[in-house]
GUVEX-5974 format. One line per 2 residues: number of its first residue (from 1); for each residue x, y, z of N, C-alpha, C, CB. Coordinates in nm, 3 decimals. Glycine has a CB too. Layout:
<recs>
NUM> X:Y:Z:X:Y:Z:X:Y:Z:X:Y:Z  ...
</recs>
This chain:
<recs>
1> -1.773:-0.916:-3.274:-1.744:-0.987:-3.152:-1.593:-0.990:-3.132:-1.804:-1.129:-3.154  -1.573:-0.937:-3.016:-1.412:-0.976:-3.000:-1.355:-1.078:-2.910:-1.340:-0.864:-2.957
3> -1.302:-1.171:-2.954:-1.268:-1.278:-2.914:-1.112:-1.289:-2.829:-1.282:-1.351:-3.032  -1.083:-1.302:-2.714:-0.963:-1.278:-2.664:-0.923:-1.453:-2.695:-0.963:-1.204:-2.492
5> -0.765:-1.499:-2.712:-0.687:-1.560:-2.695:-0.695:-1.675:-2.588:-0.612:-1.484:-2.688  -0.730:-1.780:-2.534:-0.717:-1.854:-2.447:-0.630:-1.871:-2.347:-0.721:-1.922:-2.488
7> -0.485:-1.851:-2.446:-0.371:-1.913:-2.337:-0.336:-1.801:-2.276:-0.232:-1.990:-2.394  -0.327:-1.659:-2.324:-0.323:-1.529:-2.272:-0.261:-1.551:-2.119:-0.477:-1.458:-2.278
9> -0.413:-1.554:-2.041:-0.420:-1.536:-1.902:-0.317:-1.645:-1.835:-0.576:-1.554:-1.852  -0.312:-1.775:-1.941:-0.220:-1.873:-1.830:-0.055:-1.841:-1.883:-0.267:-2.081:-1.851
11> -0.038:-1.784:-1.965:0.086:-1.682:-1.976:0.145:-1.603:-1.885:0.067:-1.598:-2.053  0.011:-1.532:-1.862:0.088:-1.417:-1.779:0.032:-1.444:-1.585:0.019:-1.224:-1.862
13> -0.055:-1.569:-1.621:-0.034:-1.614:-1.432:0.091:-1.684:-1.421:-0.164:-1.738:-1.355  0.173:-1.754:-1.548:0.252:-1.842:-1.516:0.387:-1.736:-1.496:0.255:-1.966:-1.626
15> 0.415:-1.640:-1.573:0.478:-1.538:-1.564:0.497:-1.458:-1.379:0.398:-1.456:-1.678  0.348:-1.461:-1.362:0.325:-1.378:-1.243:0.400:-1.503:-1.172:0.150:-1.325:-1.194
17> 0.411:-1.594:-1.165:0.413:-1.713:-1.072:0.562:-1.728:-1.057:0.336:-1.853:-1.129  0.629:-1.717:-1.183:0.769:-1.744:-1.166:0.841:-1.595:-1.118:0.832:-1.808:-1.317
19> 0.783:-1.517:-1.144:0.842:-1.405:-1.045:0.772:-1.332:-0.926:0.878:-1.299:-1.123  0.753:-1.423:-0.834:0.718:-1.403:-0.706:0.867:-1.322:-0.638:0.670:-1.561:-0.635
21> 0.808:-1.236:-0.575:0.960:-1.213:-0.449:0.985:-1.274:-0.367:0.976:-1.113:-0.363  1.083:-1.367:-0.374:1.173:-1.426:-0.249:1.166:-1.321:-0.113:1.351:-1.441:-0.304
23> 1.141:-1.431:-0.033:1.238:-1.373:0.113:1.150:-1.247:0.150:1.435:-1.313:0.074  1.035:-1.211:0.111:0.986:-1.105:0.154:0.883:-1.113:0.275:0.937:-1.049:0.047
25> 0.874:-1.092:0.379:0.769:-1.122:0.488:0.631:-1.066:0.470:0.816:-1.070:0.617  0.611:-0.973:0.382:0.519:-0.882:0.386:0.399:-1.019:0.277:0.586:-0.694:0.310
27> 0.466:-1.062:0.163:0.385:-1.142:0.054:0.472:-1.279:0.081:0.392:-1.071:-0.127  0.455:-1.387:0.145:0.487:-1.517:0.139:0.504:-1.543:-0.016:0.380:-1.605:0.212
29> 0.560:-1.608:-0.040:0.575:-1.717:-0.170:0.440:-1.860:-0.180:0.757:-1.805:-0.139  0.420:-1.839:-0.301:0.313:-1.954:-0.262:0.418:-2.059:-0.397:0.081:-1.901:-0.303
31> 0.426:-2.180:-0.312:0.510:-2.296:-0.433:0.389:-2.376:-0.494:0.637:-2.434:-0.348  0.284:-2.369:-0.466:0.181:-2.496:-0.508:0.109:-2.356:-0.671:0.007:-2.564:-0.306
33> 0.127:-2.416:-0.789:0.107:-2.312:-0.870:-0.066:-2.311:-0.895:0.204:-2.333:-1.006  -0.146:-2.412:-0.850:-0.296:-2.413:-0.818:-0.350:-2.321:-0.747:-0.334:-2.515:-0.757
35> -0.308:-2.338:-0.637:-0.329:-2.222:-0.535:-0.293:-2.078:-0.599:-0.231:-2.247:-0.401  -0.155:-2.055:-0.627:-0.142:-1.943:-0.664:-0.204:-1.909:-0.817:-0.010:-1.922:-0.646
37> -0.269:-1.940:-0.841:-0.419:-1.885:-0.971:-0.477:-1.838:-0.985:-0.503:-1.910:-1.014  -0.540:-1.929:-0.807:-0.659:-1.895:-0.759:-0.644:-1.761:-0.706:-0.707:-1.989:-0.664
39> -0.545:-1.753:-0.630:-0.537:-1.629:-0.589:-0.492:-1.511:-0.623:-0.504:-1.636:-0.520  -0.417:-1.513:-0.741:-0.422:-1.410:-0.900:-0.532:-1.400:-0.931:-0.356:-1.459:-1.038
41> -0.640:-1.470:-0.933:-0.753:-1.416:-0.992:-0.843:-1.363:-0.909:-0.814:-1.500:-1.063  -0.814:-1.391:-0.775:-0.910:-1.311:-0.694:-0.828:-1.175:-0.696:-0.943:-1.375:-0.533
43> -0.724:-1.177:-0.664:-0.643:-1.000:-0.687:-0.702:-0.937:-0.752:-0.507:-0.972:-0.755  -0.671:-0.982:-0.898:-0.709:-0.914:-1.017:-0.894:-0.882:-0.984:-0.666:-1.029:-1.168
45> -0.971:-0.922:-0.980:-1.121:-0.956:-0.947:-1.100:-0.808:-0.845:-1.168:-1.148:-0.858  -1.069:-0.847:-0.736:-1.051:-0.754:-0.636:-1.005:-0.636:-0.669:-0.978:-0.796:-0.549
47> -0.877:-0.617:-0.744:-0.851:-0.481:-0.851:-0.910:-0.396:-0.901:-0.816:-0.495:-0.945  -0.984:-0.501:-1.025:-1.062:-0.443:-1.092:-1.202:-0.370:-1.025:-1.081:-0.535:-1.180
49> -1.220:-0.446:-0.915:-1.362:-0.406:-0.860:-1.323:-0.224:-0.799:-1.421:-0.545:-0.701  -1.236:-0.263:-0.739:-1.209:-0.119:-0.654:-1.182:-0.043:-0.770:-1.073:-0.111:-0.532
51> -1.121:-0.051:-0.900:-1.143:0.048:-0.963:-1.199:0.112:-1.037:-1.106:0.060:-0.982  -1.355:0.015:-1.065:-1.493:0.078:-1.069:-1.547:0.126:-0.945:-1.589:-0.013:-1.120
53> -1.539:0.097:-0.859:-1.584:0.158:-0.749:-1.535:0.231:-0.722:-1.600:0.115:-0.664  -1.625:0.333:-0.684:-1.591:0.503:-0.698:-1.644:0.582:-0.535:-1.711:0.585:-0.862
55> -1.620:0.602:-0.437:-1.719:0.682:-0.307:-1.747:0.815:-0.348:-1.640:0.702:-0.147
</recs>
């Protein structure tokens, strides 16, 4: 059984979180770090899906 690490993922959302791009119009900044989790994990979710999915 392989067992992954717990804090792992809140490492590297907190990581993802503190380097957001400023000032960019295209990706807003999100300041509330709840919100932005949620929506790291739908990315990632969303990522991963399209790259099993194959046409």
């Amino acid at each position: 059984m392989n067992a992954r690490k717990p804090g792992f993922d809140r490492w590297q959302i907190a990581a993802a979180y503190l380097n957001q791009p400023l000032f960019v119009q295209e990706k807003p900044v999100c300041f509330n770090p709840f919100k932005f989790r949620r929506d790291y994990k739908v990315q990632a979710l969303e990522r991963c899906w399209q790259l099993d999915y194959k046409t």
